[in-house]
N, C-alpha and C positions, 0 to 999 in steps of 0.2 A: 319691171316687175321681177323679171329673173334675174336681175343683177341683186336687187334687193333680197331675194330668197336664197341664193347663194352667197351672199355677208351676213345675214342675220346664221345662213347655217355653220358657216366656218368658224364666224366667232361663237357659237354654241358648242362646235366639237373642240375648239380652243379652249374655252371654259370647263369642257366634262374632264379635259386631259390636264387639264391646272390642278381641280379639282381631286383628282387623284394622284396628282404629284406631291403638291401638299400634305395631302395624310399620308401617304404611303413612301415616299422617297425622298420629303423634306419634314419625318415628323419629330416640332419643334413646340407642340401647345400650339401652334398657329394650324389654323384650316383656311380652306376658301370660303366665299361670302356665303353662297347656300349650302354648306357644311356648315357654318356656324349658323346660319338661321334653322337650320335642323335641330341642332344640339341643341339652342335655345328654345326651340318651342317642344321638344323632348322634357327640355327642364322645368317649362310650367305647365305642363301637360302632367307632368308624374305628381306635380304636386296641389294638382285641384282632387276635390273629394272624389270624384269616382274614382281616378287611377292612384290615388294615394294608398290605396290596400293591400297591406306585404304580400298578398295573391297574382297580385297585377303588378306591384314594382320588379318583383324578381325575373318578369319580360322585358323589362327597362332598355339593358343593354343588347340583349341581341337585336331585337326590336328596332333598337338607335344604328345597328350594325346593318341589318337589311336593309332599313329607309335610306342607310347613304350609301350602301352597293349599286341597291337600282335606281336614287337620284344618278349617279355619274353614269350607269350605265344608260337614262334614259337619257339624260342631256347627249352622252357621244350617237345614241341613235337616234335621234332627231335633229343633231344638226349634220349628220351625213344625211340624213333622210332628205334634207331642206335645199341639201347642195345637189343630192340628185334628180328631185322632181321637175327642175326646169330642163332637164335631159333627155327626159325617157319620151320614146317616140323621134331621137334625133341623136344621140349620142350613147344610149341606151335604146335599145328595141329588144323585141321577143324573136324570140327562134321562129324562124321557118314563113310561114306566109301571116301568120297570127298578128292580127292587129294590137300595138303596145299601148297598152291600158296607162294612163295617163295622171289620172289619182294619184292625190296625196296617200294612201293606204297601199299604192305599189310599192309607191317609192321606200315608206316604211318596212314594207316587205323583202325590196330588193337590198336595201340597206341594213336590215335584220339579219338574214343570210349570210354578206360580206361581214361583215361583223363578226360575227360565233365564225366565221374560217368556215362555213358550212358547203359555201359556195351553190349556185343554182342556175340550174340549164336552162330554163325556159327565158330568163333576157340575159342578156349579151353586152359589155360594153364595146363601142362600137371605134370610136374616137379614139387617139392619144393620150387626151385629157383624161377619158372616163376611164380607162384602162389604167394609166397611173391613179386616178382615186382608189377606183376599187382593189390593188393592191396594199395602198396607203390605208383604207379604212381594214382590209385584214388582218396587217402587222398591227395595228392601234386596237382593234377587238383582243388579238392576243395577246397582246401585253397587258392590255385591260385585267383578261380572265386571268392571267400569269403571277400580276401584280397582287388582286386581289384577293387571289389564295392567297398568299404571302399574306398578305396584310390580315385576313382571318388566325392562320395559324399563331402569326406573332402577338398576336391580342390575347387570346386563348393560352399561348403558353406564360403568358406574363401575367395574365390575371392568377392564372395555376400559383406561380411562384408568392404574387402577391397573397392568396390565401392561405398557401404554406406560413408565412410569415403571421399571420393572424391566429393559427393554429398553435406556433410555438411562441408568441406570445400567453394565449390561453392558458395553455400548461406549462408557463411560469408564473400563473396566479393562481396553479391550482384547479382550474374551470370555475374561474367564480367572477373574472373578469377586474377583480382588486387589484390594486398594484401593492396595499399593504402588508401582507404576508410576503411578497417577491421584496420589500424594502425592510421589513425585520430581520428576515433571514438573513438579507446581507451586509445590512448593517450591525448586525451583532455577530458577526460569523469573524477567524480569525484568519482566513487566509485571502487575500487579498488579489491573488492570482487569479482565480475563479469569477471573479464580480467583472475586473478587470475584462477576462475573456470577455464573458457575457454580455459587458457594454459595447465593445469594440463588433462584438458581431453583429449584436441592435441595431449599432448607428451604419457596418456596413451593409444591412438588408435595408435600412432605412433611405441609404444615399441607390439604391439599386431601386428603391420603389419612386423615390421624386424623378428619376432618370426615366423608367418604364412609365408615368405617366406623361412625362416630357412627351414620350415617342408617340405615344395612344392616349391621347385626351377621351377617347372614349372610355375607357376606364373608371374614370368617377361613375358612370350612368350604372353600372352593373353591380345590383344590389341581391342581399341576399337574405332569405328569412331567419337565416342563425345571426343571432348580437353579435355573434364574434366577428364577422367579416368584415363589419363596419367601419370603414375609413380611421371616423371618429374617434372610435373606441380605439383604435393601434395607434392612434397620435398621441389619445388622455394618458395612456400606461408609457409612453416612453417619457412624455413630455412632464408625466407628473413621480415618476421618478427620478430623471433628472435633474426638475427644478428643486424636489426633496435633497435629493443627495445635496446639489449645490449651497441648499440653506444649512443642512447641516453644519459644513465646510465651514460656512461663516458662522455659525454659533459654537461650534465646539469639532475642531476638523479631525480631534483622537481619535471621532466614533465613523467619519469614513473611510474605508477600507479600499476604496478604490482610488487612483489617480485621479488628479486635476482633468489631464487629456482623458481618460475615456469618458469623463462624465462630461464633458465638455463639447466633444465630438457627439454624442449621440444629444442634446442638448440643441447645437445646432443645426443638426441634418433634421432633428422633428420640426425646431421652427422653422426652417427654411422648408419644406415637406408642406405645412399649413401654411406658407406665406404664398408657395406659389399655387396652392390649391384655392382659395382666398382669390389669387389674381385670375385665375383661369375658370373657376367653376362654382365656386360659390357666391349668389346674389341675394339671400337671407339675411332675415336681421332675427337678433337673439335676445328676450328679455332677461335669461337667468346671467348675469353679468356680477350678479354679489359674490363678492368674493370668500372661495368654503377651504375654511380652514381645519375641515374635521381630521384631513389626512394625517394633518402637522400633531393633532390633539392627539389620537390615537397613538403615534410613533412616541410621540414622548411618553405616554405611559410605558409601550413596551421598551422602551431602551431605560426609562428610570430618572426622567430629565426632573430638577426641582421646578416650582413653579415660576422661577425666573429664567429658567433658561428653558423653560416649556415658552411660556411670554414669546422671548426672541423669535427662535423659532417660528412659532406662528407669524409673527412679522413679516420674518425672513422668506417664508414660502409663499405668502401670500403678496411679496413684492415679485418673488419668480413667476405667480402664478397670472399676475395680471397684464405682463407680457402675450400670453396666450389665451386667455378664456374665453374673450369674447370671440374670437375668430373660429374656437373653437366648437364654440357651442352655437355659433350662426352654419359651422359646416353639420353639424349634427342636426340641426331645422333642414337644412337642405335636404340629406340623406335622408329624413326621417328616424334617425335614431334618439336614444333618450340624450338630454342636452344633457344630465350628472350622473353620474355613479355616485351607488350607496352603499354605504359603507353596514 
């Protein structure tokens, strides 16, 4: 029996310590098995009707942040707990003449204290062995808390930078969330320099945000009650001015003003952005899949296209756009945001 309760607790404190290696020192979009069985029941958790209400989602991600602090920190103190209860009374005892309480809730107790570095007087390890655990489970407590600040702070500052990025997407549409006013303007504009900047910086906050979700899968979970913050919404504005400029290019390339490479670059890093959001976090399916060509309709009014090279066009974008929609608008079911913008 005590052999048994000392391998069931070693590989438990094996597993708490995987478990936070993985998010924190190895993060690649991979977690351990009960991290992702978290994440996962986070994700259809948010989205049955009680917690599906922007009241309740916008707890999403802290929420997903505590339940896997104290998952790993409960696994590392229960399986030190498990290694020490076949101890206490022989390898652990109590100070002085005090008979050592033998319970599974000591050992909890004793293992609690080594843990937090707290340290406690009243048992004692007694042995070589237990003297080496309970310095071993010390160092492991404080790495634990060490790590896991780190790991709060760096989530927190990268989500920050992610909503900056949401922000000044906004007010390049204005605050209206359109990407068609940002694609007049630059598409009729005569300096070319300018667009140019502005893609290159796009698609470099873009390659910065699929990286930062790389590190924090937790990330997707953290929802907000402004439309702007929405994943979704900062994929459709890059993704659908991109695939605009791009058709242009192929219908009449005088009226874009920006480079092959910048539209190209920022083109890529969005669908690479929703490919691996799509592989890692979104399990939704999406009915609005028809493909809307109103983007295309509008731009050729304001640039002055005739009705045959309005025609192309529409083609043309709606060959860009069918690359991305549906993945798009299955991550917008996910998130709970609107699956179209209206123009």
């Amino acid at each position: 029996m005590n052999w048994f309760l000392t391998t069931g607790g070693g590989l438990m404190t094996c597993l708490g310590v995987w478990e936070t290696f993985m998010a924190v020192l190895h993060p690649r979009a991979t977690v351990g098995p009960i991290t992702k069985v978290i994440n996962c029941g986070f994700h259809f958790l948010v989205r049955t009707r009680i917690f599906a209400h922007p009241r309740v989602l916008v707890y999403c991600g802290p929420a997903l942040v505590a339940t896997q602090v104290l998952c790993w920190a409960t696994l590392l103190l229960l399986g030190v707990s498990l290694i020490v209860w076949p101890q206490l009374g022989t390898g652990i005892t109590a100070t002085g003449s005090i008979p050592t309480d033998t319970d599974f809730a000591n050992a909890v107790y004793y293992a609690g204290f080594t843990i937090t570095t707290l340290g406690v007087g009243d048992l004692v390890p007694r042995t070589p062995g237990m003297q080496f655990l309970t310095i071993t489970a010390a160092g492991l407590g404080f790495s634990f808390f060490t790590l896991v600040l780190a790991y709060v702070i760096s989530v927190y500052s990268t989500l920050a930078r992610r909503n900056q990025f949401a922000n000044e997407i906004e007010y390049r549409t204005g605050r209206t969330g359109n990407s068609l006013g940002y694609l007049r303007a630059y598409l009729t504009g005569s300096d070319p320099s300018l667009v140019n900047q502005d893609l290159y910086t796009m698609s470099s906050n873009m390659a910065d945000l699929l990286e930062s979700h790389h590190f924090y899968s937790v990330l997707h979970y953290f929802r907000f009650s402004e439309p702007r913050y929405a994943m979704s919404r900062m994929l459709r504005f890059c993704l659908e001015v991109s695939s605009m400029m791009r058709a242009v290019r192929q219908v009449d390339a005088s009226k874009v003003a920006a480079s092959s490479e910048a539209v190209d670059r920022l083109w890529h890093a969005s669908l690479q952005m929703l490919e691996e959001t799509k592989r890692h976090f979104v399990i939704c399916n999406s009915i609005h899949d028809v493909p809307d060509p109103r983007l295309a309709i509008e731009l050729s009014r304001s640039i002055g296209y005739t009705d045959d090279l309005s025609d192309h066009l529409k083609s043309a974008f709606v060959d860009q756009q069918s690359e991305w929609l549906h993945d798009l608008n299955a991550l917008a079911v996910c998130i709970g945001s609107e699956p179209q913008e209206k123009f």
